[in-house]
C-alpha positions, -999 to +999 in steps of 0.1 A: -298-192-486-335-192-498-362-166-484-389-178-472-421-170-489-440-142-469-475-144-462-498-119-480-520-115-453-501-116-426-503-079-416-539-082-418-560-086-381-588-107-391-565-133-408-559-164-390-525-185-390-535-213-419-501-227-416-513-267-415-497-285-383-493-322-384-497-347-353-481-367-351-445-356-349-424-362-371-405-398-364-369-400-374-375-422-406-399-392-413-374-367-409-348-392-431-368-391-458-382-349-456-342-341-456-334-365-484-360-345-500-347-315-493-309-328-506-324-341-538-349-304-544-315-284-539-296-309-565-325-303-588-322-269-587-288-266-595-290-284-625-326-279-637-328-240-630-301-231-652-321-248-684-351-229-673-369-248-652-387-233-625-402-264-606-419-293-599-452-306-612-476-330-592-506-346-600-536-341-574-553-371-571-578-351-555-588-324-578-573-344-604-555-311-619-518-302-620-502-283-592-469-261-602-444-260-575-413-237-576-381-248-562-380-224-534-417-230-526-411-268-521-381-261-503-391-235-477-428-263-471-398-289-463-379-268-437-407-259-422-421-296-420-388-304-403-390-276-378-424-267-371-442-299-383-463-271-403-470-267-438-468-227-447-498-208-468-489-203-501-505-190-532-506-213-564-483-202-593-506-181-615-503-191-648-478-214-650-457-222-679-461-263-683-431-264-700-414-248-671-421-276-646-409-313-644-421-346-621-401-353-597-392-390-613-379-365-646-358-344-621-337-370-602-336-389-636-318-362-649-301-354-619-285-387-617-272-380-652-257-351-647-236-363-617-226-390-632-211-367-659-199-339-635-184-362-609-199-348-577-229-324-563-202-298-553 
């Protein structure tokens, strides 16, 4: 079971909920594809994490810099997608390690390897 990542101002008064909610709701091809998600980020973990990778990295097309994403982090944003429809608050990973993080096409690359090898996910 993963903790959720806590909120560092969320004993303070004058900060406001930034959690991000969505509209529309999520359909059920949306909520196919956010689980699959979800499956693949736990498999990624299991076999990345132990070689020392903390994450995933994505491109922003919009600030056209890397973001850092640990597993947990993405994780925790997917369940709450699925149950809130709301993206949490989070703080970027301060000073990531690049060599650390892999894309996503790396991870379930190598994923896909390692299952073939090991048999199964369990």
């Amino acid at each position: 079971m993963h903790e959720e990542p806590r909120d560092p101002f969320a004993d303070d008064p004058e900060h406001m909920d930034h959690s991000m909610v969505f509209e529309p709701e999520l359909d059920d091809a949306d909520r196919a594809d956010l689980l699959e998600d979800l499956h693949e980020l736990e498999m990624f973990e299991k076999v990345l994490q132990p070689l020392g990778f903390r994450g995933v990295v994505v491109d922003c097309a919009d600030c056209d810099e890397p973001h850092y994403f640990t597993w947990g982090l993405l994780m925790s944003n997917l369940r709450a997608l699925l149950k809130d429809n709301s993206a949490q608050v989070h703080e970027p990973a301060y000073d990531p390690d690049p060599a650390q993080y892999v894309t996503w096409d790396y991870a379930r690359g190598y994923s896909d390897c390692w299952l073939r090898h090991h048999g199964s996910a369990n």
